[in-house]
Structures are given as structure tokens and as C-alpha cells.
N, C-alpha and C positions, 0 to 999 in steps of 0.2 A: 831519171831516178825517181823511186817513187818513196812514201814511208817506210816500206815494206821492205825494200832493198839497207832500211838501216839497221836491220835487227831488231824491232819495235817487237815487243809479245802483243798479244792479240787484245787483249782490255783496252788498251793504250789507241793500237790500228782502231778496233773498232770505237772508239769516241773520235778519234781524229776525222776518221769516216762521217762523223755523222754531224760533224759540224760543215763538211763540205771538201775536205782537203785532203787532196791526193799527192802532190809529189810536195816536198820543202823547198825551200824558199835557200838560196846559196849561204846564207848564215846559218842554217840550221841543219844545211846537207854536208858542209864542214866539219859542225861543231859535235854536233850530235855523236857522234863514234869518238874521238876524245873524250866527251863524258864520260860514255859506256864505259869507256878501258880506264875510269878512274885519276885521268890525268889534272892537272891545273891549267886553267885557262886562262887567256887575255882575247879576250873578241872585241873585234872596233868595228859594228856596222851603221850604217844611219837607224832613225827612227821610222818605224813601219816598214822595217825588214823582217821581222819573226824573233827578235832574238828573245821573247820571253818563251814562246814555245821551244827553243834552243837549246834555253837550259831545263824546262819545266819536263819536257818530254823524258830526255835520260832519267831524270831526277828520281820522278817518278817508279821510270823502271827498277834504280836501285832499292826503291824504300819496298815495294809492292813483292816484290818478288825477292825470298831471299833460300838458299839454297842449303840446309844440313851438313851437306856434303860436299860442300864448295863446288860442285856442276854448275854447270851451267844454267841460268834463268830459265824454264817451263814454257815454252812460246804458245802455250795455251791458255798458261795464266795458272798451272797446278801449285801448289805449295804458296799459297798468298801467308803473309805474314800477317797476320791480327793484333798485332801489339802493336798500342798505339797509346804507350803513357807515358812519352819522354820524346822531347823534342829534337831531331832527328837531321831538318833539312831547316835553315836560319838563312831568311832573303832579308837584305837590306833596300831599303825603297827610301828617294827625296820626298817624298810627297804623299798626301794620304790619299789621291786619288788613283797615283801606279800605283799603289802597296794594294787597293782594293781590287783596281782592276788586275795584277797577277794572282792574288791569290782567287779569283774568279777564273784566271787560266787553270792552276792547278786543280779547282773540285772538275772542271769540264773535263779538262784530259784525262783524270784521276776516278771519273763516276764509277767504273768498273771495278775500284781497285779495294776498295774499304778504307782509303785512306784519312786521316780528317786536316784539314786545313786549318787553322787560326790566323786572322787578321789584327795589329797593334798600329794604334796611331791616336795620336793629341786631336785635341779639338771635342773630343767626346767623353762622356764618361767611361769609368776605365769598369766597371763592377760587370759587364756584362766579357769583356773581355779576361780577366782574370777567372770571372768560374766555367770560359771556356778552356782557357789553360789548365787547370785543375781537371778538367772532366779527360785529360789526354790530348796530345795533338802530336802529330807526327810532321808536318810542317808549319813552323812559324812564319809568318810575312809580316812586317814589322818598320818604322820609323825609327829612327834613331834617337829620338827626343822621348818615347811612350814607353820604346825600349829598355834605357837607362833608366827610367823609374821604377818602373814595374822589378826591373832589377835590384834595385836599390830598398823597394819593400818587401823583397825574396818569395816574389811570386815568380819568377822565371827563373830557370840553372838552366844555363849551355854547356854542361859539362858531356852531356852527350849528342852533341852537335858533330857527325860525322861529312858532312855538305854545308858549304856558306856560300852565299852566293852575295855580291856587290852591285847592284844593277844600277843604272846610269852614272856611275862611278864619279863620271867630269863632274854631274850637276853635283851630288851631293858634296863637292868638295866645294865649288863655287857657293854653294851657299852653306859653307861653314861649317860643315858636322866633320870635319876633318879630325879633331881632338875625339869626338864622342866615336866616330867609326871606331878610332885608333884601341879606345877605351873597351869596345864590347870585341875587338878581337883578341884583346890581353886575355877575356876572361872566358875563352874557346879553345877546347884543347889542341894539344901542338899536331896530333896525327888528325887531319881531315880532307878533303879534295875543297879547292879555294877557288873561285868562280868569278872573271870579270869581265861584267860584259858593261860597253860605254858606245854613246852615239861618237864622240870624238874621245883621244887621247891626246889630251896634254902632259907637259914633265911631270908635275905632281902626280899626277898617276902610275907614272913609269915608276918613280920614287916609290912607292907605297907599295909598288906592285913586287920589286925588287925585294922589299921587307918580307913581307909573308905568304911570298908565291915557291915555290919549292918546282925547277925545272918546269918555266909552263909552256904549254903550245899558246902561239900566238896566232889569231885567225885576223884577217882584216879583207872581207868582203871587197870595200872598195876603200880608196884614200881616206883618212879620217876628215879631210878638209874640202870633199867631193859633195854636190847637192845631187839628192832624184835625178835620176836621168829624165824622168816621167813629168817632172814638174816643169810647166810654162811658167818663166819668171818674166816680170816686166816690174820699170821702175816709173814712177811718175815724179818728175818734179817739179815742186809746189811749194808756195809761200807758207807756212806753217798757220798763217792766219785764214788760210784756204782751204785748208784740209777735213775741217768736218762736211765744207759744202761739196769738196771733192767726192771725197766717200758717200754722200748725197746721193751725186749724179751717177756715181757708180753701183748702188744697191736698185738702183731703177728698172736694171736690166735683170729683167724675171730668170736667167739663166745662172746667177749665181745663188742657188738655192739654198745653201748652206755655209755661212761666211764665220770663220773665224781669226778674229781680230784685236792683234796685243798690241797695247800702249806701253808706255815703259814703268808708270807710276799708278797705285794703286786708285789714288782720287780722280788721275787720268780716266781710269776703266769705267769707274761709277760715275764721271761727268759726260762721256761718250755715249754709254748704255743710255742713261735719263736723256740725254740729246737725241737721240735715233729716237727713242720711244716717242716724244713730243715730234717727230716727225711722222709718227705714224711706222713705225718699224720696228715689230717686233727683235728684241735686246736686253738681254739679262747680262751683267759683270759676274766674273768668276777670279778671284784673289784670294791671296791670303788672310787678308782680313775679316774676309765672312765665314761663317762660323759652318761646321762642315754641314748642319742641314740645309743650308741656304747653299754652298756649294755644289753639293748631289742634286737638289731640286734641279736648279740651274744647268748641269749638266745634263740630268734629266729629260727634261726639257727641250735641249738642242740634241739628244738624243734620237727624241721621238718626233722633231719635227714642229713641237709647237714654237718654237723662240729659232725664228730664223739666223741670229746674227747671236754669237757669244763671243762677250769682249774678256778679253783676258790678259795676266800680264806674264813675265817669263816661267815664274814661278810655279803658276797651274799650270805650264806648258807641257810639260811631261809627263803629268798627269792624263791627259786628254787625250784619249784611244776612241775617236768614234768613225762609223763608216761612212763614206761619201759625202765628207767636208769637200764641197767643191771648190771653196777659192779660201786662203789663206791672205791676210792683208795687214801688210806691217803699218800701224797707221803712226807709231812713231819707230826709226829703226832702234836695235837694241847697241848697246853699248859696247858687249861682247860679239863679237865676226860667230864666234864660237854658237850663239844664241840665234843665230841667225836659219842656220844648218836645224837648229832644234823645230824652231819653229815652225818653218815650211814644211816639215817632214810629218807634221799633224794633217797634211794631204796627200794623195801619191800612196796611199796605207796597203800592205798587202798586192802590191803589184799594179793598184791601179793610176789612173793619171791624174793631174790636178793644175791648179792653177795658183801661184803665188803673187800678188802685187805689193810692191812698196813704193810707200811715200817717203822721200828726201826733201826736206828744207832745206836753205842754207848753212844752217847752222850742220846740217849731218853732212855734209858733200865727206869729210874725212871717215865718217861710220861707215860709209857705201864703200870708197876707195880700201877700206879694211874688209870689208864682207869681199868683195869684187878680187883681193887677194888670194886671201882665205882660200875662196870656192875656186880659184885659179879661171875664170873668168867675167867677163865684163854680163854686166845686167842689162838686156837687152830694156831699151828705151821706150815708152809706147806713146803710139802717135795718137794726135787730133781729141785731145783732151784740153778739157776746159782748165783757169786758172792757173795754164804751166808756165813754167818759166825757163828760158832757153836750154838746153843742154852746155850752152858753150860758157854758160857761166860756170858750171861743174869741172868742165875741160879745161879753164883756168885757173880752177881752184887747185884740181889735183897736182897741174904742171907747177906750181909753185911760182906764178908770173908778176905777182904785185902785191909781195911783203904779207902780212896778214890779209887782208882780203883772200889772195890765193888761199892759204891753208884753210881761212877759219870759213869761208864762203861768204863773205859782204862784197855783195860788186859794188866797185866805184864810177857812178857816171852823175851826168850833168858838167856842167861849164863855168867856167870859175872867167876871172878876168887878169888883166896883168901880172898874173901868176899862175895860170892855166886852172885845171881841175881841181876840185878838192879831193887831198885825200890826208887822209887820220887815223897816223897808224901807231899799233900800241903795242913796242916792243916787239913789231913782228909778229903780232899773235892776234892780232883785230885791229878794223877798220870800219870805219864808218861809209854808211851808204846816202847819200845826199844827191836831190836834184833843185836848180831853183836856177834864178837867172844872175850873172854876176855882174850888171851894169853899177856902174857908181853911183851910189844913191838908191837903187833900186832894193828890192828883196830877197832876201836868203832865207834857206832853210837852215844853215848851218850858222857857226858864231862870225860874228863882225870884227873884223883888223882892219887895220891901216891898210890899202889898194899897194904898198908894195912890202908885203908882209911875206911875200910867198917863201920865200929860202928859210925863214925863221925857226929855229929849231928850240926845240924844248928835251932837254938832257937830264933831265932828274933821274929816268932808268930807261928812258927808251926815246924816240925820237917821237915829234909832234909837228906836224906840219897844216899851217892853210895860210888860204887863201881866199879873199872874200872883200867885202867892200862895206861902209860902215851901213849899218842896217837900220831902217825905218821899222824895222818888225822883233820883239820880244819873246819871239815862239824858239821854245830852245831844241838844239839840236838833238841828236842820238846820245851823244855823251857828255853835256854839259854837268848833267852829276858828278862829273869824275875828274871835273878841272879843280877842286880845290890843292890848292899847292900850302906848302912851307911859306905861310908870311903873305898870304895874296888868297884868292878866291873869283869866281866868276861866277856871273849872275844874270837870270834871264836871256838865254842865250846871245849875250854879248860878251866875245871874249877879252875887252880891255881887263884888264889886273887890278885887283888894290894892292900894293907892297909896301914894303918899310925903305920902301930910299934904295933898294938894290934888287940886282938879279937873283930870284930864287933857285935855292937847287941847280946852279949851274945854268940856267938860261940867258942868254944872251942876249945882249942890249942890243933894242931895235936899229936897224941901218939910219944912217944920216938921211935928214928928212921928213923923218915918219912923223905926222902930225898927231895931235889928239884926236882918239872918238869919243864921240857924244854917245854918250848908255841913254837909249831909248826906254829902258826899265828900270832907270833910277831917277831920283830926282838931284840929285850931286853929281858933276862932273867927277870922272873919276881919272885916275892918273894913267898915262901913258904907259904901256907894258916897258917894266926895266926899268923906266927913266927916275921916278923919282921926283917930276916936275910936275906942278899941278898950280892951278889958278890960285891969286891971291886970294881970290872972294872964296875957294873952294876950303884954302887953308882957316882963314878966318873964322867961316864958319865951323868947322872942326872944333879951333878952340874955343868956341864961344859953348858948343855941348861941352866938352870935358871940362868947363872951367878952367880955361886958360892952361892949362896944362900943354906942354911943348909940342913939336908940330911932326908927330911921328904919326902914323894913319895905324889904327890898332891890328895885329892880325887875327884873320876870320878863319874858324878851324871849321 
């Protein structure tokens, strides 16, 4: 099938021509004849399938060509319409870098047509976009947030809005213009053709679509939860404290020519960009936070080749239309499975191929197990890289095999003594990672008990268990922050107690036997955990600080 085969009149063929393209692309060889015949849409393809020329192409044909006689469209292009002083065709865009780059689609495919375009979005001053409004525009491309204003000082009427189009629908909802969409379609009249096109379809969209879609075709390309076929995914995993040296060794390789690379957090992107640069690697950040000249530049920039690597977060994601991004590299993964799909699809653009990597720490083993969902398969692993860290700790995590370590990803190793390993787990939802040696007397990395402490449990909301031997060393463990209790407290990672004479919060009095430990990091013997017993020299001295006052040990918050 070629353009030619969809009905296109010739203004339309010859720009499509002359930017290079001859047949569409499956999103746009669907969608396209539903336009034409006027109908409502729901289209779910990924990103860097076509779907802005999908909708831009039909679009177009309706506003350029309009007919006296109700015939049929001129497929030479006879009868153009030159009124162009009410805004006609109303695209909604997340971000101000799609809303530029479609309404850059539409003057290209539109060059032939006389049509005029106008672009709306924050970040910039508005006076140059208002007295393009004023001068006429037959398509608006628009923000939701510039929109609403501009409305609100009655420079804009959508009262003759016959076309509205939604475009990436999921993101704009994920980031909250869910009220503000709701608001500029109240004030859009009730007869017009309603347009959505999303890289995925979640319920809220189904929801929304149900409200103000009247009978629509639904197109779905491929599953909404499908990646590129075209995209090479591989995951590397890596200690989180690894990973800038990771991405290091991996920008080395001269064949990844154009890298882009999202963090999850905005100071993330700008401590990555300044880290690559002081390595010598050209890196500019791209976020919400910078101001849109500094964005454009920046895009600019990786554009044209001069800034090899652009760090970016989910946000500019959708934004970011350029050609032959060779490698896409999740250097933290995203939070959303959903985000994931968006990402990588900033390579593979137009049909061609690409290469996606990510890095998983521990802490993500559950992000990945969601992406790996999602995409309904597993992420091929990649071999004989530096700073990784085994796969089979991930395959214990996912299988759910040892209480929070499994889910949240802390592997438990090292050797404990007369109560075997340590392990510290918290409600099931985290565990500490500890190695050190457990002879008696010797050194640990974790808190110091009594050598038959192992069964001990702690009941305040979850269970707490170790095992360890009294320690020569004051270096505190992974969670010794988080042992202050009701009535007691731990300090420098020795886990003896101070308490008031009783078990806190339901903990349980030590097994018969259990001697006292000596706190290496205090100067005061401190009381047996639970017991309640303490030295007389330990008591004395107490009341000699409070001034005699009774022999209760104060509690530490």
C-alpha cells in the first residue's frame, strides 16, 4: 500500500513525497480512511510508529479542501479554502516539546495547502503566541496548562473547533492534566470528530474515552503492553553504587553514537550530565525544570550531533522525536512498567532498529519483574560486563524465597555462628545484607547479641531476628537507625537494649542463660535485652547523675 492508495489529494502526496515517504506505516494505513469518513477514533500504537502523521495527514485534507457542493474533495487540490480566522483543528500535547514537534508536522505536510498553524505552551512568554492567534490560525497545537490561560484571558474561543485531537493521552493523564483536559473539552462544541491516539491504553483512558467519544473505531496496531520488535533489549545488573562507572565503560564503545539516557529524578539528570562531562563526554540534561531555551538548545544539540549523550527524565520523554538515537539506556528504571514502553521507543523510530539497555540494582529487581510483565517477556541478560552482580540473586528475588530479601532484593550472605546466618527482616518487606565472620569474640559487621540469641524475636509489627556474637567493633550495621523501640534504644551498632524493667512492645525475654554484653561504644554496662538486671555499680552510678532519684533507666526516643 502506498500514500496514494489512501485517498490523499495531491498537496498533501506531494509534501509526503518530498520528505521521503512512500507507503504508511500500519498505524497510519488503518487509521487514515477512518479520518477521512469523519469517524472517532481510539488508536493504541507504540511510539515511533507514525501516529502523528495518522492523524495530521486526514486532518489536514479536511481543513484544505472543502467543497460548496458537498462532492467530493478536488484530488488536485482545486477549491482550497483560504479562510483561516477561527480555530478549526485543537491537538492537545503533554509537553512542550511534542506540541512543537507536531505542529512542525503539520506546516510540512500542510506546505502546499495555505493552511497556518499556531503552537501554545508555558515556559515562554505568551505575547508572541497571542498575536499569532489574533492574526488567524486554522490549527491550534497546544498544552494544557498555556491553553487554560490563554482562555481564561479570552484570547482563545473553541467554539468553532470541528477536529480535537488527544495525543498521548496515558502520559497526559499520568501527569495530571486529567481535570484541565476534562475542562477545555466542556468548553468545545458537542458536534465535532474526537481523536485518540496513546502509546498504551490504560482504564482511565477507556473511562474518558467512553465520556466524549460518540461510536469510535478502535485501531490497535500491536498489544498496548508489546515493545519494538526492532529494539535489542539487554539488562545489566548492577550495584546502584556502580552504575555511573558502568555507563562509563559502556560509552567507550565508539559504536554507540547517540545515547539517550533517563534517570528517574530531575537532580538525578543534572548530577549524571555534570558527571559524564567531567569525564570527558559530551552530556547536556533535558527536564522539566529548565527553562524551554535551555531545553531546545539541548535538544538541539543532540540533534545535530554535537552533545553525544542527552540525559533526560520521563517527562521529556515524549517529547523527544529525533533520528538515529542508537542506544537508549535506562540508567535508573522507571517506576511505571507503562514508562518503560515509552522510553525505548525514543529508538527503533520510523521503522528502524535500535538498541535499548538497562540497569537494575537491587532495590529495582521488582521494577524489572513489572516491566518483564508488561512487555510479556523476559529481558534478555547481558554477558561479561564489569561490576555485575549475579543474575540468581534477581531469580531469588522474583521467586519470593527469603521473606523481604526476596521481594525487595537485599541478598542475605555471610556466616553467623550458633544460630547460623544473619538475617533482618522487616515485616517482610526488607532485609539486610551483611558479611563478616561469626566466631566468639571476633568481628561483625552487623549488631552484637548474646551467641544464643538466634530464635529471638522482636514482635512490635514484624519479626526481627539475629544472630551474632558480642562484638569488639562499634561500626554500625545497615539498620541500626531503626532499632529505637518504645522504652529502650540501640547504639553504635551493638544491639544490647536500655529498657525500663520490661519487654518492649511485645518482645520477648531472652532464653535462660543469656549472659550480659559488654557495649564496646558505651562507657556504661548496659542491661541485658528484656531482663531488667544490670550491675549494682551500673545502678549506682545512674543515681548518683539523677540525684538519687529511683532506679528506673530513662527511656531514649
Amino acid at each position: 500500500m502506498t500514500f496514494a492508495d489512501l485517498q490523499l489529494i495531491e498537496p498533501i502526496l506531494r509534501a509526503v513525497q518530498q520528505e521521503g515517504y512512500t507507503d504508511p506505516t500500519p498505524i497510519q494505513a488503518q487509521a487514515i480512511p477512518h479520518v477521512l469518513a469523519g469517524r472517532d477514533l481510539i488508536a493504541c500504537a507504540q511510539t515511533g510508529t507514525g501516529k502523528t502523521a495518522a492523524f495530521a495527514l486526514p486532518l489536514i485534507q479536511h481543513l484544505a479542501f472543502r467543497s460548496s457542493n458537498g462532492a467530493a474533495p478536488d484530488r488536485q487540490g482545486k477549491g482550497i479554502d483560504n479562510r483561516r480566522k477561527r480555530v478549526r483543528v485543537l491537538v492537545l500535547s503533554p509537553t512542550r516539546e511534542l506540541a512543537s514537534q507536531i505542529a512542525d508536522s503539520f506546516n510540512v505536510y500542510g506546505k502546499h495547502t495555505g493552511l497556518k498553524t499556531t503552537v501554545i505552551y508555558g515556559g515562554v512568554g505568551q505575547n508572541p503566541q497571542v498575536q499569532s492567534i489574533r492574526n488567524g490560525t486554522d490549527i491550534l497545537v497546544a498544552t494544557p496548562g498555556r491553553l487554560l490561560d490563554l482562555m481564561g484571558q479570552g484570547y482563545v474561543k473553541l467554539d468553532s473547533v470541528e477536529r480535537f485531537v488527544l495525543d498521548e493521552a496515558d502520559r497526559m493523564l499520568d501527569m495530571g492534566f486529567i481535570h484541565d483536559v476534562r475542562r477545555i473539552i466542556s468548553a468545545l462544541p458537542k458536534q465535532r470528530q474526537t481523536l485518540f491516539f496513546s502509546a498504551t491504553m490504560p482504564g482511565e483512558i477507556q473511562s474518558l474515552a467512553d465520556d466524549i467519544l460518540t461510536d469510535p473505531v478502535r485501531v490497535e496496531v500491536t498489544p498496548s503492553a508489546t515493545t519494538v520488535e526492532k529494539i535489542t533489549q539487554a539488562v545489566y545488573f548492577v550495584a546502584k553504587r556502580n552504575k555511573r562507572a558502568l555507563l562509563e565503560h559502556l560509552l567507550n564503545d565508539k559504536s554507540i553514537s547517540r545515547a539517550l539516557i533517563f534517570t528517574r529524578t530531575k537532580h538525578g539528570a543534572n548530577k549524571l550530565a555534570e558527571q559524564l562531562e567531567e569525564s570527558n563526554i559530551m552530556a547536556e540534561a533535558i527536564h522539566g525544570n529548565k527553562s524551554q531555551t535551555a531545553r531546545e538548545k539541548a535538544l538541539f544539540n543532540f540533534k545535530r550531533g554535537m552533545t553525544r549523550v542527552l540525559v533526560a527524565t520521563d517527562i521529556a520523554a515524549r517529547g523527544i522525536d529525533v533520528d538515529d538515537v542508537s542506544h537508549v539506556i535506562n540508567f535508573d528504571l522507571p517506576y511505571e512498567p507503562d514508562s518503560y514502553v515509552h522510553r525505548i521507543g525514543r529508538t527503533a523510530r520510523a521503522g528502524a532498529s535500535g538498541i535499548a539497555f538497562s540497569f537494575c540494582d537491587e532495590e529495582e529487581f521488582k521494577l524489572l519483574r513489572d516491566i518483564e510483565r508488561l512487555i510479556r517477556m523476559d529481558v534478555p541478560v547481558a554477558q561479561d560486563y564489569p561490576f555485575s552482580i549475579p543474575k540468581s540473586a534477581y531469580d531469588a528475588a522474583i521467586s519470593g524465597g527469603s521473606g523481604g530479601a526476596a521481594r525487595r532484593g537485599y541478598a542475605n550472605r555471610g556466616s553467623g555462628h550458633a544460630g547460623g546466618s544473619r538475617s533482618n527482616s522487616y515485616g517482610g518487606q526488607r532485609s539486610s545484607s551483611g558479611s563478616g565472620s561469626g566466631r566468639s569474640g571476633g568481628s561483625s559487621s552487623g549488631r552484637s547479641s548474646s551467641s544464643s540469641s538466634s530464635g529471638r524475636t522482636d514482635s512490635r509489627s514484624s519479626s526481627f531476628t539475629t544472630s551474632s556474637s558480642t562484638t569488639s567493633s562499634d561500626r554500625p550495621a545497615r539498620d541500626n537507625n531503626r532499632s529505637s523501640y518504645n522504652g529502650g534504644s540501640s547504639n553504635g551498632g551493638s544491639s544490647s537494649y536500655s529498657g525500663n524493667g520490661a519487654a518492649s512492645n511485645g518482645r520477648s525475654v531472652p532464653r535462660p542463660g543469656e549472659g550480659q554484653v559488654q557495649s564496646q561504644s558505651a562507657s556504661v554496662p548496659r542491661e541485658v535485652e528484656g531482663t531488667g538486671e544490670a550491675s549494682s555499680a551500673s545502678k549506682r552510678r545512674r543515681r548518683r547523675r539523677r540525684g538519687g532519684a529511683p532506679n528506673t533507666e530513662p527511656v531514649v526516643s
